[in-house]
C-alpha angles and dihedrals in degrees: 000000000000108000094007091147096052091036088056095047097048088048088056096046085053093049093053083040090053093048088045087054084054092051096053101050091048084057108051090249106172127271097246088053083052087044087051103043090042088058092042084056091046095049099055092068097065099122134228109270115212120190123199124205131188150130110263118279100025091120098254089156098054094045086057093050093043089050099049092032087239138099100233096133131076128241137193103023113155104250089236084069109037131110134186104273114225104201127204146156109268128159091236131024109266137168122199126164113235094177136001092277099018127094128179108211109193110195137182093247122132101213084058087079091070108028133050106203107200098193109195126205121242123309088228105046109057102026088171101070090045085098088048092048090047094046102040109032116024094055088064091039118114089198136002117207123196119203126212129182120231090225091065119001094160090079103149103208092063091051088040081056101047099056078056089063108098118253095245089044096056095078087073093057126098132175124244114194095197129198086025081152080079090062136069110235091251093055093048084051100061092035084057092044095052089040081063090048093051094044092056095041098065103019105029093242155047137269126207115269135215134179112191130154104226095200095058089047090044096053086040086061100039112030099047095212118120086347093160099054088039095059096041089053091048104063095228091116092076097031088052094052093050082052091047092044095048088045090043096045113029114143090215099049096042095052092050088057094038082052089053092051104049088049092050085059103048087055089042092046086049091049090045097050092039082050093051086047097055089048093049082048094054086033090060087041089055085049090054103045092045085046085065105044088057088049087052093050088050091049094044089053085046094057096040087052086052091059096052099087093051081046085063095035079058098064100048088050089059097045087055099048083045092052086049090052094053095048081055091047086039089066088061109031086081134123087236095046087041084061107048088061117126132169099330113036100239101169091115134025124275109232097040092164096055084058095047089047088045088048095042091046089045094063107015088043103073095051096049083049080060099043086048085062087041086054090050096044087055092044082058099041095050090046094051093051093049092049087048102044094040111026114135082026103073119355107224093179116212099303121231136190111270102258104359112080088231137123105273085230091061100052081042088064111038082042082058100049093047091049095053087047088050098050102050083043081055098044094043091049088048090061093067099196097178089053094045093049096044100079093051090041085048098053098040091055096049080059103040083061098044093049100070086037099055090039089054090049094042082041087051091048095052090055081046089050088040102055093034100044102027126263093296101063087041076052096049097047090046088060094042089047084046089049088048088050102055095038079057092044087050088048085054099052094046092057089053091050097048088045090055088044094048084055093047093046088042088057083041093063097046103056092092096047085058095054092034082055099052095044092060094037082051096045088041098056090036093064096039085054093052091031096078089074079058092055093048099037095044109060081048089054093046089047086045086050090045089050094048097045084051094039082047089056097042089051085046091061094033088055078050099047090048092052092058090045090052090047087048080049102049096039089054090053091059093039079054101047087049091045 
């Protein structure tokens, strides 16, 4: 195909200039750079204009079709009928005067695309509209070729033409010596040699020159027999590679291209550094956002490390309600008490565990209720730094609980108390003392009431002895029932012991769950309070990672885009410097 190498280029410069156009509109480029990038697009598909000139009946027709391997042209049309042709691509064919002796043909052919043939009639047969095809159509030719036939070349009305073609014109122009296939080498030679002379006769100097014969290339490319030998026979191989090389080459043509894209990098250069700009703005706002949630981390230690003495204090506090709770347990967990029982064992309270709670609130509440307003303090103080260190960087708005319209500090705060109170409700019902106290009451009344029943029977049976066996043995089996009495009494006393014990151990080993209660209650809330920063500053860093990884794509394709833009560049440059 004629001009390949250019076509292919500047299809590749529209599509970059497409896909710049793209670019532009996604982010938010301004209206005058898609104007601008719209019209370069536009631009690049102004096609090559040929002109053919010749006297009537050179065979002008049939050296187009043969060129482009289509019959597009027409042949054979009576001069006093003929117009000058104006060839272009169409969908359908289509004729339409645009002047008296101007017609426009539009015609389903592809190289049309690329190419606007303006086919002139004969030199010699419409001298009038020698001055309109000079002035209109010459000037916008990229190459003029006049066509001469081997049989006369010496036709008067095409030199008489040429010397109308302007001086700074006539580098576009070439000569075709058509139906050479008519002549014997000898005779083209010196036909070719006196065609020199002549140039340089009346211009100063020479065109190039080119004998073909259009009907052997044109069978070449249509019949497909012999087609090589056709073509080299032909002489379109030479005249085809001056036309590639003016297509290919051209200085025009290849500056209008250099200057789109130049322009295409400067808007893309712009974009890209606009782009970069935008990335460095969510990176900072990444670093900032990760800045405070390490401030954050560090508040949030700070306050939990506040709230560990009143874990200990804690503590103490519990072992000394408990110890208050076993003195009371100690008053009934008594021989004496453990006689006096009748139907309901009464020797200690009922509800151990509300007094416990009541105690343990009593001492440990007050200074929860302290380390609730500690809590608070550090909420505020947290939120004012972060609104003065970061004001005009990220807007927190005055934060509020989530469905109290309330200060957050302040349902911090009272979250915090009832949580505390919960926990050591919690703690305090786990414990199940009455639970824990019921086996060894159980067991201590059931022998407390065996105890007067087995020392009356022992007692019975030393009278019997007595009265049977003689006062010794009575004697003997009181002392053995006595014996009997006080290693129940013992027995008795030990089971109290070992209940009170059992009470004392079961405080003993809870001790750690409560503290291991209150530090999770107290790292828990903690984290809820200063939580709520999380919850405002995340959805914002998400949003920043989703823009970055899209701002990472769009600057993917952007480098890429660049890097086409630098090859078209560099090759037109080459194609420049061979021009």
């Amino acid at each position: 195909m004629i001009g390949e190498a250019y076509f292919d280029l500047r299809e590749r410069l529209g599509k970059d200039l497409f896909l710049l156009a793209q670019v532009v509109r996604e982010h938010g480029g301004t209206a005058d750079d898609v104007q601008i990038l719209e019209n370069l697009v536009a631009g690049l598909n102004d096609p090559f204009v040929f002109v053919v000139v010749g006297e009537v009946n050179v065979g002008k027709s049939t050296f187009l079709n043969a060129l482009f391997g289509a019959e597009f042209s027409r042949t054979g049309v009576m001069p006093t009928t003929d117009k000058i042709y104006f060839f272009k691509h169409g969908p359908v064919v289509q004729s339409t005067p645009i002047a008296p002796t101007v017609e426009e043909v539009r015609v389903p052919c592809d190289f049309l695309k690329n190419f606007h043939i303006v086919d002139t009639p004969g030199t010699n047969s419409i001298e009038g509209e020698h001055q309109q095809i000079t002035e209109k159509f010459v000037p916008a030719a990229d190459l003029v070729v006049f066509v001469f036939s081997a049989l006369n070349p010496w036709g008067a009305s095409a030199w008489q033409f040429l010397d109308k073609v302007h001086r700074q014109w006539m580098r576009h122009v070439i000569f075709v010596l058509q139906q050479c296939d008519l002549r014997t080498p000898e005779e083209l030679q010196v036909i070719t040699d006196y065609m020199r002379q002549l140039c340089q006769q009346r211009f100063g100097r020479e065109f190039p020159l080119f004998p073909v014969s259009a009907k052997k290339a044109f069978l070449a490319r249509s019949s497909g027999i012999d087609r090589e030998r056709l073509m080299a026979e032909s002489g379109y191989e030479a005249l085809e590679g001056h036309i590639n090389q003016v297509v290919t080459q051209q200085p025009a043509r290849l500056g209008k291209l250099g200057a789109s894209v130049r322009l295409a990098r400067q808007v893309l250069d712009q974009i890209m550094e606009r782009t970069t700009a935008t990335l460095d703005l969510i990176r900072k706002g990444r670093a900032l956002i990760d800045e405070m949630q390490g401030e954050r981390e560090v508040q949030v230690e700070r306050t939990k490390g506040k709230f560990q003495l009143a874990v200990e204090a804690s503590d103490f506090d519990f072992r000394e309600a408990a110890s208050r709770i076993v003195a009371l347990a100690d008053e009934g967990l008594t021989p004496k008490a453990a006689f006096k029982l009748k139907a309901e064992d009464t020797r200690i309270p009922k509800n151990l565990d509300h007094k416990l709670y009541q105690d343990l609130l009593a001492s440990a509440g007050e200074r929860w209720q302290q380390m609730a307003h500690i809590l608070e303090d550090d909420f505020k103080r947290f939120e004012n730094y972060m609104a003065h260190h970061w004001r005009g960087e990220l807007y927190l708005g005055d934060l509020k609980a989530h469905e109290e319209n309330e200060p957050a500090s302040q349902e911090a705060r009272r979250r915090f108390t009832a949580k505390v109170d919960s926990t050591l409700r919690r703690f305090v019902l786990g414990l199940k003392i009455d639970e824990s106290l019921e086996p060894g009451l159980l067991r201590t009344r059931t022998q407390a009431r065996r105890l007067p029943v087995v020392a009356g029977v022992l007692g019975l049976l030393a009278v019997v002895a007595g009265l049977l066996f003689g006062w010794q043995m009575g004697l003997g089996a009181l002392a053995v029932a006595s014996m009997i009495g006080l290693v129940m009494y013992a027995l008795l006393g030990r089971a109290l012991r070992n209940t009170r014990d059992h009470l004392v151990e079961h405080f003993e080993q809870a001790r750690p769950s409560l503290t291991q209660m209150l530090q999770e209650q107290v790292r828990d809330e903690t984290e809820n309070a200063f939580g709520l920063f999380t919850r405002i500053l995340q959805p914002s860093r998400e949003d920043l990672e989703l823009q970055e990884t899209r701002i990472h794509q769009q600057l993917a394709k952007l480098f890429e885009l660049k890097q086409s833009l630098q090859k078209l560049a560099q090759e037109l440059q080459a194609g420049s410097a061979s021009a």
